[in-house]
N, C-alpha and C positions, 0 to 999 in steps of 0.2 A: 504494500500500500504506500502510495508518495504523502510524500508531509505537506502538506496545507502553509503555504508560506503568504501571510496578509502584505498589503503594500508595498509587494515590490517592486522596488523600479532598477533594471538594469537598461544600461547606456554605455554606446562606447565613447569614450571621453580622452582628452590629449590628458596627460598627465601636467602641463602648464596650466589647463586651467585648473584641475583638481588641487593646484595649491592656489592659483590666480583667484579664484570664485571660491573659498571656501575658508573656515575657521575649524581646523582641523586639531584635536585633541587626542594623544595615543592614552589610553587609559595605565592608570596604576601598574593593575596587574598586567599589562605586557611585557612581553619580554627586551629587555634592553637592544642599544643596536648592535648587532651579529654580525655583519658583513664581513666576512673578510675583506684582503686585497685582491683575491683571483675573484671574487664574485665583484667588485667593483671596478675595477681594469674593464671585465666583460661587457659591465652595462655600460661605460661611457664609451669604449672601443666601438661595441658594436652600435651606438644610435650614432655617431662621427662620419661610421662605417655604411650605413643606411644612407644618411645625407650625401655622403662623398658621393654614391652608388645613385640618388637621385630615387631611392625607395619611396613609393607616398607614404608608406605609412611602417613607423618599426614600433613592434606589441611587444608589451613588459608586461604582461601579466593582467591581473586581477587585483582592485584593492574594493574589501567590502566595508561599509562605513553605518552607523546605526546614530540617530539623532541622540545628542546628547542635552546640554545645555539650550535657552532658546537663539544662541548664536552659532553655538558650536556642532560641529559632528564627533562622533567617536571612530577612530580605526578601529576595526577587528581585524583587520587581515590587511596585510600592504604596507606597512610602516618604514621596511625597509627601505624597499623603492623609493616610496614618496621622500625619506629622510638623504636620502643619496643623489636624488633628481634637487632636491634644496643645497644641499653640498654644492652639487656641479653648480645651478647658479647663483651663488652667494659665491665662487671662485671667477665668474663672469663679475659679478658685479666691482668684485677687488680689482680684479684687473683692469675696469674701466678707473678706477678711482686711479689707482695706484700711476696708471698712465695720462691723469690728465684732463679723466672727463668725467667729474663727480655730479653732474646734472644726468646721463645716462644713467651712473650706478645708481644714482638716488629710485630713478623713472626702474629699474628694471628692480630694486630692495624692496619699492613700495609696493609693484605688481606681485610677485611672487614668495617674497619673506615674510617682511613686517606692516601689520597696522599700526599707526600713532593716534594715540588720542587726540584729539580737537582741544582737548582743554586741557588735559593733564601733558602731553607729549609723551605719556609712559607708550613704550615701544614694545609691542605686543608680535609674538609667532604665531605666522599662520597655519603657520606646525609646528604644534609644542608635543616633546616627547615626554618618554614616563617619567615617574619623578627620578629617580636615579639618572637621569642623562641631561633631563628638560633645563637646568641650571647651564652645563656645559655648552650645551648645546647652542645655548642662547646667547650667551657669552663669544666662543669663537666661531658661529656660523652669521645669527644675526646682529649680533650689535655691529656700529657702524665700523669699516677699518680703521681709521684711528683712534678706536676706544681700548684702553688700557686694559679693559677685559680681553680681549684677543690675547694675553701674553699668559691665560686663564691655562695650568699643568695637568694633563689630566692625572687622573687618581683610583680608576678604574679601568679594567679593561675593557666596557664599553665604550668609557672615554678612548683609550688608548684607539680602541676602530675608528673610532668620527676623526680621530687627530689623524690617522694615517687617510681617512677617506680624505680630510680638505688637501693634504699634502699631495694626491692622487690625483685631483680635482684640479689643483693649480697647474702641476706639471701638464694637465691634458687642456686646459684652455692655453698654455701657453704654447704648444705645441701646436695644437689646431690653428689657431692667426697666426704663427710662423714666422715665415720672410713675406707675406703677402703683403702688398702696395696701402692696402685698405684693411687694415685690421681690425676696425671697427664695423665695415659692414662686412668682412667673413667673421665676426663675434655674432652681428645679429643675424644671419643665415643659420648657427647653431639655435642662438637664443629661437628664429619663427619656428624653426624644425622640431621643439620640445615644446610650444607651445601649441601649433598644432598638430604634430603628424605622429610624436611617440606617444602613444594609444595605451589603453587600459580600458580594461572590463570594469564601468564603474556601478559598483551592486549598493542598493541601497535599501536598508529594509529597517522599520517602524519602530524596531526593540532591540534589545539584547537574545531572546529568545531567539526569534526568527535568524538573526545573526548567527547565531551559534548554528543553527540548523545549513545556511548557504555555508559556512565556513566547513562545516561536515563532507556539504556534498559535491565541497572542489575535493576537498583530499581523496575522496572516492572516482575519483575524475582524473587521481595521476599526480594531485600538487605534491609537492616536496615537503613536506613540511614535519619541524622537528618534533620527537616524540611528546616533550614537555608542551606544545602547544596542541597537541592533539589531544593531551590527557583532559588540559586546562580548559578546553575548549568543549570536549565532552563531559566532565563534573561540573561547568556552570550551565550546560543545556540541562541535565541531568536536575538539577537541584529547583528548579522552577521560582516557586517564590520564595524560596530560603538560600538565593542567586546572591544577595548581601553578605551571609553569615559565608559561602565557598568562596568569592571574593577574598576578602576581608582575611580568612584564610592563608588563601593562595598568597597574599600580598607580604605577610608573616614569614611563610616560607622564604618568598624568594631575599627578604628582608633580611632573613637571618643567614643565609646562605652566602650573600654577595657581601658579606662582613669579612668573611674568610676568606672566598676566593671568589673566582670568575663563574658566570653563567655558568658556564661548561660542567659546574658540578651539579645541575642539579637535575640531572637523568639520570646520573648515577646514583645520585641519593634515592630518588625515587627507589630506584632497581634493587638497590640494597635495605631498604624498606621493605621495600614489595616481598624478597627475597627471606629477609626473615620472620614475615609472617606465614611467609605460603611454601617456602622452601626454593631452590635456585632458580631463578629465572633468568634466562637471555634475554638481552637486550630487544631484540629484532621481536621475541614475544611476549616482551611487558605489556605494551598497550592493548593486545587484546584480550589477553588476562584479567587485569582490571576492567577492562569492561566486561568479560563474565562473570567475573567475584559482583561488580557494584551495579544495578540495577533498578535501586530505586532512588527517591528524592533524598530517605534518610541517607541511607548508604552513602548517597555523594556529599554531602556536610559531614558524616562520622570520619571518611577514607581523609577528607580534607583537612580535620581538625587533627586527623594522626599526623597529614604531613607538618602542619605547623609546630607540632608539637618533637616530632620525632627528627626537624630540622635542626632546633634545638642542640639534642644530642650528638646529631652529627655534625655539627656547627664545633661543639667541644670534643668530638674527636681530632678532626683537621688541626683546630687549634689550642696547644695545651694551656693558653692563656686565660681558657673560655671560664666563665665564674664559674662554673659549673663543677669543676674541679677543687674547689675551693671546700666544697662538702665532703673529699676524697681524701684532700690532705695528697702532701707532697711523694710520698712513695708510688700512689696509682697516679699521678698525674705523672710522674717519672716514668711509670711501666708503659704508660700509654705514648710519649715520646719514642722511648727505645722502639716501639714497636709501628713507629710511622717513619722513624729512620730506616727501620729495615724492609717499608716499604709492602708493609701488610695488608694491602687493597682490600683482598680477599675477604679477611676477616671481620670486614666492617660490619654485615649481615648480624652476625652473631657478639660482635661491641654493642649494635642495637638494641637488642634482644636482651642482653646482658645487662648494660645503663636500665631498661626502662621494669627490669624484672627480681632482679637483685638487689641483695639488702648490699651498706659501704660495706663490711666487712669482703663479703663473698664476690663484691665486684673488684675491692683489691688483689683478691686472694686466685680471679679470675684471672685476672691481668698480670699478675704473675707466670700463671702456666702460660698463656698466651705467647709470651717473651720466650720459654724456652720450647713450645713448639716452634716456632716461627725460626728459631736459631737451630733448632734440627734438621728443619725442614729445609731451612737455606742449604745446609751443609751438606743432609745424606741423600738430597733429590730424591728422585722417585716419583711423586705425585706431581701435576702439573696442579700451575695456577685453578686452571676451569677446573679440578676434579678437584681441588681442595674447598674451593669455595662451596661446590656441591654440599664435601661433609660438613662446611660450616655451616651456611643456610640450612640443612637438615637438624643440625644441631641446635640453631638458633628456634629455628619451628618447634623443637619440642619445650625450648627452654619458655617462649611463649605459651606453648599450650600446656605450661606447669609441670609435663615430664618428666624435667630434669629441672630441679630446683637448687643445686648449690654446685659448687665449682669441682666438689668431689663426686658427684655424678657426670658433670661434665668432661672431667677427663675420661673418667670410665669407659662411657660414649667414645672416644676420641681414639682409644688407645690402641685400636689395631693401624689406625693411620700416621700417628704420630712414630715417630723412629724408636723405638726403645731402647734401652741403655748399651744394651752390646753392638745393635746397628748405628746408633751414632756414633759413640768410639771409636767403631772401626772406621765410620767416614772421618774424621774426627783426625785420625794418625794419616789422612793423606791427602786432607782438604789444600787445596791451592786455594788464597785467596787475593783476589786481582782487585777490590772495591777497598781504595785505600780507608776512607770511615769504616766500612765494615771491620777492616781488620784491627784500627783503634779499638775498635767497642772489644770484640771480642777477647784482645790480649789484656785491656784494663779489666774485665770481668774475670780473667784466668789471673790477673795479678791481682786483682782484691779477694776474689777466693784463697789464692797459695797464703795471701796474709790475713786470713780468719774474719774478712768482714760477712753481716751478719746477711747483709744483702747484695751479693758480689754483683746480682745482674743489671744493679739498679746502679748506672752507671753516672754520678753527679755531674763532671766535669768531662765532656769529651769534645774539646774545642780541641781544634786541631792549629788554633794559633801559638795552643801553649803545648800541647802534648805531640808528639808527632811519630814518623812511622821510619823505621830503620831497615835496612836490607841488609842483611849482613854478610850475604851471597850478593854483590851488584849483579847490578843488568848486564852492565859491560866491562866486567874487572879487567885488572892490569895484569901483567905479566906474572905476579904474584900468586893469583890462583888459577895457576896449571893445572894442578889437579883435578881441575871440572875442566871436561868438555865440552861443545857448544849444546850439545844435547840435555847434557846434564845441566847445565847453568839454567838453559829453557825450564827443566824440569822442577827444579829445586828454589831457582827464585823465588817464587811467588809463595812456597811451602808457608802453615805458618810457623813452621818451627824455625824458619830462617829470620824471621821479623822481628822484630823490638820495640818497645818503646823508649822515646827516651826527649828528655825536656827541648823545646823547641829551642835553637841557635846551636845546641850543644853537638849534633849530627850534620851542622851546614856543611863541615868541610868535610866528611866522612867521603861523600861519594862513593868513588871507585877503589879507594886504601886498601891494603891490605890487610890482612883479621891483624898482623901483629900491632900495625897501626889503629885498629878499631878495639883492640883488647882491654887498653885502660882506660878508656874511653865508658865499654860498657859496661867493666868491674866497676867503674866507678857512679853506675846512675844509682838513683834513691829506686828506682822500681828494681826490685828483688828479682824477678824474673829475667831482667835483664841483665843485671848483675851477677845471674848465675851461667848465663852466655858469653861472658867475657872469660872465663876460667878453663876454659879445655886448651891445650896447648895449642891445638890448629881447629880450621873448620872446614868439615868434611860433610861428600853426604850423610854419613853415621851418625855423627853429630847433630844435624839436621833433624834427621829422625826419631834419633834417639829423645832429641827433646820435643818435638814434634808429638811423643809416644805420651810423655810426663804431664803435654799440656791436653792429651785428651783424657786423660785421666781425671783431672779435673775440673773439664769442661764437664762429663758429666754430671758433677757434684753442683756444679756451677748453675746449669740448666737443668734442676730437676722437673720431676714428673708429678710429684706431690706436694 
């Protein structure tokens, strides 16, 4: 059965007038601007490339708009474009200024950028973005070029796209007028060609409702579009009149997410949400997942208020500064560092699960084992990324559905995947390690172990300004050690029984030296372990090994299991 769609009106429209003739508003919850540089190259290339070519008419797509305000519309769909077509001409308008003719740039600012008030002179966009961008945006596209706001740094990486769009923008109007006799009228030949001939489907419909539904039945039509907008786009059709509270929502989410880092994480957060309530899910079929789990109006305000909520947490995972941590106390907020050094993606599913199900005691005591899986698991391979994530997600899913309630059931669970004490040893006695941080962490955890600390894996200090990493086999020794061949030097370099620690400055001139020149050097550091590497008369593979053997002895103790 097709959907019932009231007043709509689709037109095909230049995209000049869609900013020319309109007070265009991108709402809250959209998503900030995404353009790359290969998606914006493209669009100015090929509408240049259109004209050059004498095409009547070059089509960019679809933008769907829903009345907003009694002056304004709302984008739901097209922000990009429309934000990227204001670029390119806000980089016409500088170049008229900048060369001389600030009566054009005024004539062509006031057609397609800014209104000014009549009485106040407040200088308004006819395309304002969301709030995350709308400041920036206003500052180094519309205000006029000689206003001190242009020197405005971005501070986002939405920011950082529009700063690389105008820089893309300028180079292609200055390229386009060229050597040409008349560079103001091959500018306006660009400027009529955007104003009338590059085209858009311009959809306009009554609500937010109906909107969500034309937004639906382009992606079903082939559109591109990112999972995060598909979801979003489906829990506010979803939600009907409780459209405020999924908003409102959504806007929390991305809120707390862009605190920490860029757009780009928040499909994955979804995923990893999604993942530890329902157990693993790829990416390619999260969205229609969620939309078989959520079905009704509650559903889409319940699924919504988890993601606000459960953003949160993942907000204080990324970042160990997050308050959140502050209820943990400084040992889990340490385990939880160790373990985004080491680059634990995977396990984020079951971090989730874990924060939102767990008492402090058992999420400390989680996050412990967590650190010496993950340091097994680096070591003795075996499991790949995707099959790990699997046992975690599955793990997390029971840890939700109350299964498994404390950190000694959890490993339980865990224990035929995790390496156990005789299979990591023995990866352990032959680990090569090439990630010079990883191999700090590692030898200060086997050297607070040898010296009896209580929590050796919880590693305070691993600044690698002050602490640093010694070869004691070089990469490329000198004539001094013959005794290794090329093969063997290959082999045994990287061992970590060849590695040290030792205070930064104190290894600057070690280089290529030979052991008897590195000898009192390493008897003499305050880290015991290295100290006990300075003492063999020579360094041989055996030596290598031999202590290679000592330190997985107590890496096990180091990364226990309980």
């Amino acid at each position: 059965m097709g959907r019932q769609i009231e007043e709509l009106r689709i037109e095909l429209e230049s995209i000049g007038h869609a900013l020319a003739d309109n007070v265009l508003q991108v709402p809250i919850y959209q998503r900030s601007y995404a353009w790359e540089e290969v998606h914006i190259r493209d669009l100015y290339q090929d509408i240049t490339t259109a004209l050059s070519a004498k095409e009547k008419d070059y089509f960019v797509g679809s933008i769907v708009v829903t009345k907003g305000t009694d002056v304004e519309l709302e984008v739901v769909d097209g922000q990009q474009r429309l934000a990227s077509i204001a670029i390119l001409v806000g980089a016409m308008r500088d170049w008229l200024f900048s060369n001389g003719d600030p009566k054009r740039a005024a004539q062509l600012e006031q057609k397609y950028l800014v209104n000014v008030d009549f009485r106040t002179q407040e200088r308004k966009g006819r395309l304002c973005l969301n709030e995350i961008d709308h400041d920036f945006f206003h500052k180094r596209v519309l205000s006029s070029p000689e206003s001190p706001d242009r020197e405005e740094k971005p501070t986002k990486e939405s920011h950082r796209r529009i700063a690389c769009a105008i820089g893309l923008a300028n180079a292609h109007v200055q390229h386009w007028v060229g050597t040409s006799s008349d560079k103001v009228a091959r500018l306006g030949e660009l400027k009529d060609y955007i104003d009338e001939h590059v085209r858009v489907i311009w959809v306009r419909v009554p609500d937010d409702a109906n909107a969500f539904i034309i937004f639906e039945t382009l992606n079903d039509r082939g559109l591109d579009l990112a999972i995060s907008d598909l979801l979003k786009n489906f829990l506010f059709r979803l939600s009907e009149d409780r459209l405020s509270e999924v908003k409102q929502s959504w806007v929390e989410m991305l809120a707390t997410l862009d605190a920490v880092q860029n757009e780009g994480i928040v499909v994955e957060f979804i995923r990893h949400l999604w993942s530890s309530k329902y157990g693993a899910t790829r990416q390619k079929e999260l969205y229609s997942e969620i939309k078989k789990e959520t079905s009704s109006k509650q559903s889409a305000v319940d699924f919504a208020k988890e993601l606000a909520i459960g953003a949160k947490m993942y907000a204080a995972i990324l970042n160990t500064d997050h308050a959140l941590w502050q209820q943990y106390g400084a040992t889990a907020k340490g385990h939880m560092a160790t373990i985004n050094s080491l680059g634990m993606v995977q396990i984020r599913p079951l971090l989730l699960a874990t924060l939102a199900k767990f008492n402090e005691k058992e999420i400390t005591a989680t996050l412990r084992l967590m650190v010496s899986w993950s340091v097994r698991l680096i070591i003795a391979g075996g499991l790949g990324g995707g099959t790990m994530e699997k046992h975690y997600a599955d793990a997390a899913k029971a840890v939700r559905d109350g299964v498994i309630r404390n950190s000694k059931q959890l490993s339980t669970t865990l224990a035929t995947v995790v390496p156990r004490d005789s299979e990591f040893e023995a990866a352990l006695q032959v680990a090569r390690v090439t990630k010079a941080p990883f191999a700090r962490y590692y030898l200060q955890v086997l050297e607070r172990q040898f010296t009896g600390e209580k929590q050796p894996e919880l590693v305070p200090n691993a600044n690698q300004e002050e602490v640093n990493l010694e070869h004691i086999l070089p990469r490329k020794p000198d004539k001094s050690w013959s005794t290794f061949n090329d093969e063997e030097i290959a082999a045994f370099h990287n061992r970590l029984g060849n590695l040290a620690l030792l205070a930064v400055g104190v290894n600057s001139g070690l280089g290529n030296s030979s052991f008897e020149d590195k000898k009192p050097i390493l008897a003499a550091s305050s880290f015991k372990l290295t100290k006990i590497a300075g003492k063999p008369k020579s360094w041989t593979s055996k030596e290598i090994e031999d202590r290679q053997k000592k330190l997985a002895e107590l890496g096990v103790k180091a990364w226990p299991l309980v």
